[in-house]
C-alpha angles and dihedrals in degrees: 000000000000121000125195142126126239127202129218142162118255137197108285113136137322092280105036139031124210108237111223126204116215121182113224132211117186138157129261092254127021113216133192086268103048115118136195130247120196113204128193126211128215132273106282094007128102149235099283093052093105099027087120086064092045102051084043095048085037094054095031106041116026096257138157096211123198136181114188115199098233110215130266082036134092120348090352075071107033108010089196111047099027098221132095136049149230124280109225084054120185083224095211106323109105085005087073080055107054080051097057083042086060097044086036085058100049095047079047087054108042138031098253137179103251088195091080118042119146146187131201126169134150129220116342082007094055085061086049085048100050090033087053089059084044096052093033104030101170096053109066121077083189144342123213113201115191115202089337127182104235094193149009098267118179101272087057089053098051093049090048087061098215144086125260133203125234089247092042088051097054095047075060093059131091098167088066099044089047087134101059088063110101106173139066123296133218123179137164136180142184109233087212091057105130089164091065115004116240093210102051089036112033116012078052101051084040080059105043088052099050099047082048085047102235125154105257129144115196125194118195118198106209120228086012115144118205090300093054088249149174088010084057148325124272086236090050091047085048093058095035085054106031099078100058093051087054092065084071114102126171114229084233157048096224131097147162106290093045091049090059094207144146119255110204116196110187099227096181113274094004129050126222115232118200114180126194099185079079126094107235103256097060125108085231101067098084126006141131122259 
């Protein structure tokens, strides 16, 4: 395996973009079969938070995997310790964005199989995860969200410091755009999370899928907290669950930034455009009409 970071501008304003950093771990030799894999880290956490999963997807299963370090998180925050975030916090809106950046950099670099393009994130990653198959919704074969938050509740709200809008907050929602997800989806959630309740997040979103009948298969580790301990670990519940989220192929090659198209997502009163024909930098890559 190979391990390095890579640095690129994402979308911010008219006259600067925000540079994100993203950690990359990639095999030795990239064949006609390798795939890539996205992962999210937490609210407040970094880009090397999941770098245990990636090493493990990257040797066992053929994977370029990427983590890009949203902004307002990690050392963007605190370049010393690595851990906290911004208040006021964009609570997964461009950082969805910066992620897909990230993913959108690596398919650009290398020749990659489109078939199998992948996402995994926890907590406020597992949002970004389920948001990502929301904003680009022909890239992903599967996503795998562990313990995710599915929407901005009051307590988030609180914790991000600042107001939102009824449109900004259903951008925010994947429970509510449930539809839009075409792809598989994996989930998993500890019932003793009192950091993101199982029951409001996950267990909601389970439900909104089935009766929608879409392919979703859900674990619960009873007595887990937000780490998923003491029932596991988040690495054992990654290799307990990754398999089955490998068995996901497209039936294509194509996806989102090739296709170079316009995603609408009715918020309310106002739609959310997101529009791949744009580099990432450009304010028209994602806005409200």
């Amino acid at each position: 395996m190979r391990t390095f970071e890579v640095t690129f501008p994402s979308l911010n304003s008219q006259h600067y973009s925000k540079k994100i950093t993203a950690l990359v771990v990639a095999p030795e030799k990239i064949s006609p079969d390798t795939g890539a894999m996205l992962f999210t880290h937490g609210w407040g956490g970094n880009r090397f938070q999941h770098q245990d999963k990636m090493e493990y997807a990257c040797q066992n299963y053929n994977l370029v995997c990427v983590a890009a370090e949203y902004r307002q998180s990690g050392y963007d925050f605190d370049p010393v310790s690595g851990a906290g975030s911004y208040v006021p916090y964009d609570a997964s809106f461009y950082q969805v964005i910066d992620s897909l950046g990230a993913l959108r950099f690596v398919l650009e670099t290398y020749q990659l199989d489109g078939c199998r393009i992948y996402h995994y994130g926890g907590s406020q990653g597992g949002q970004i995860c389920l948001l990502s198959s929301i904003y680009a919704p022909n890239t992903f074969a599967g996503i795998y969200a562990s313990c995710p938050l599915t929407h901005l509740d009051e307590s988030k709200i609180e914790l991000a410091g600042r107001h939102f809008s009824p449109a900004e907050l259903a951008a925010r929602d994947a429970i509510l755009h449930a539809e839009r997800i075409n792809c598989p989806v994996f989930l998993e959630h500890g019932t003793a999370d009192t950091v993101v309740n199982h029951e409001t997040h996950t267990k909601a979103l389970a439900d909104k899928l089935e009766a929608l009948g879409k392919q979703v298969l859900v674990r619960y580790y009873e007595g887990g907290e937000h780490d998923l301990q003491p029932a596991t670990t988040k690495l054992e519940a990654f290799k307990a669950m990754v398999p089955k989220l490998m068995e996901c192929r497209k039936d294509n090659q194509e996806h989102d930034f090739n296709l170079k198209g316009k995603v609408l997502i009715p918020c309310g009163e106002k739609t959310l455009v997101v529009d791949w024909s744009c580099v990432q930098t450009s304010t028209e890559l994602l806005r409200f009409v």
